[in-house]
N, C-alpha and C positions, 0 to 999 in steps of 0.2 A: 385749245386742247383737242388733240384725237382720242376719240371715244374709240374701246375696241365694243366688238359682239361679249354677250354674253355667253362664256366656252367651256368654266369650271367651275364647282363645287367653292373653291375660294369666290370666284366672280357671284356665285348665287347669294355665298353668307352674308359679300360687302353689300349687295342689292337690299338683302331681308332687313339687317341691321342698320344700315339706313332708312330705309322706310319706318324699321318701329321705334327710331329716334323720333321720327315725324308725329308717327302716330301716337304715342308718349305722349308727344306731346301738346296733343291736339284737344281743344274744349271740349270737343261735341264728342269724338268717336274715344280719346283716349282713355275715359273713366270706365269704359266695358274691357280695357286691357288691363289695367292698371289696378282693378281691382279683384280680376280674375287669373292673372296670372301671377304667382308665389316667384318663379323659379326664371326669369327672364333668361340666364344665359343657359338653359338645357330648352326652354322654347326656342329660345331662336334657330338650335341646333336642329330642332326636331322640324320647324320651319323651310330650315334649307333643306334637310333631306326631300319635307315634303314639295319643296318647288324645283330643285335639285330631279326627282324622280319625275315630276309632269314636264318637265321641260327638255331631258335629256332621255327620257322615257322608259328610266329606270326605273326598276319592283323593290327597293329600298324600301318604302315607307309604311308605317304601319302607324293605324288608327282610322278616326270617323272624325272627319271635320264637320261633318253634317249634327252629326248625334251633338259633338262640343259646342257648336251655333247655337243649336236649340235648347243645348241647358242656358246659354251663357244670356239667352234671350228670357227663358224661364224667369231665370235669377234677377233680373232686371226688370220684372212683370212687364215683358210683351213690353218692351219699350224701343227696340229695335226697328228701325223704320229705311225705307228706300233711300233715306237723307243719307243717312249712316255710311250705307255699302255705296254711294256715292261719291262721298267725301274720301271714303279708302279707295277704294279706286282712283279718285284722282290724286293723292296724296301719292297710289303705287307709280300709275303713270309718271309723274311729275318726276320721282325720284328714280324710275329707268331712264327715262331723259337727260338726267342730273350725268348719270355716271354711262349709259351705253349706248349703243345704236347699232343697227344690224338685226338678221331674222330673228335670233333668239331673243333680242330685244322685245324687237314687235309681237311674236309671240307668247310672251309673258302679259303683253297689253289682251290681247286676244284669250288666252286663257283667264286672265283675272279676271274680265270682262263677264265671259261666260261662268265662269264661278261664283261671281258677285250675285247674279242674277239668278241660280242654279239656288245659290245657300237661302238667298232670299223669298225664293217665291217655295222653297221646302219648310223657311222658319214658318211662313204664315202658312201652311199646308199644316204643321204641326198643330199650330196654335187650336184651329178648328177642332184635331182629336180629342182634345184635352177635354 
């Protein structure tokens, strides 16, 4: 099969929506989605806008993914750990792999990368204020 680049807005939503097929469905990381999120098909919307704008480098998006990490970790008392944003990460990888190849591909590895670790070391920055 030829994999194309990741190019549109359709390309970004079938990325997201696969991945949180995975992630759903995943022991460890799935039960922080799956009990936090009511509304799955306006997330995943609000998802692709938000990878949709870091990737095409569009002002589309609007919210605090930092601020939602940290309740989401709150809520789970501080149970969020490096394991976590590891295993999403490699679940994202895997699944750009599945469907694309190309810069915006590898790009999405590169931003997820530095987002994982951006979210993470801000959840445990939080945690200390508290």
């Amino acid at each position: 099969m030829n994999k194309k680049d990741i190019k549109t807005r359709e390309d970004v939503f079938l990325l997201v929506s696969k991945f949180y097929d995975k992630v759903r469905g995943d022991q460890k990381i799935g039960p922080f989605f799956n009990e936090t999120i009511k509304d799955w098909e306006a997330h995943l919307e609000h998802l692709t806008t938000f990878w949709e704008s870091s990737l095409f480098l569009k002002t589309k998006f609007k919210g605090n993914p930092l601020e939602a990490h940290t309740r989401v970790d709150k809520a789970f008392n501080h149970s969020i750990t490096e394991l976590h944003f590891g295993l999403w990460l490699n679940l994202w990888f895997q699944t750009i792999d599945e469907l694309f190849e190309g810069d915006y591909a590898e790009n999405a590895k590169r931003r997820a990368r530095k987002m994982g670790t951006f979210m993470y070391m801000n959840i445990f920055a939080a945690r200390n204020k508290e």
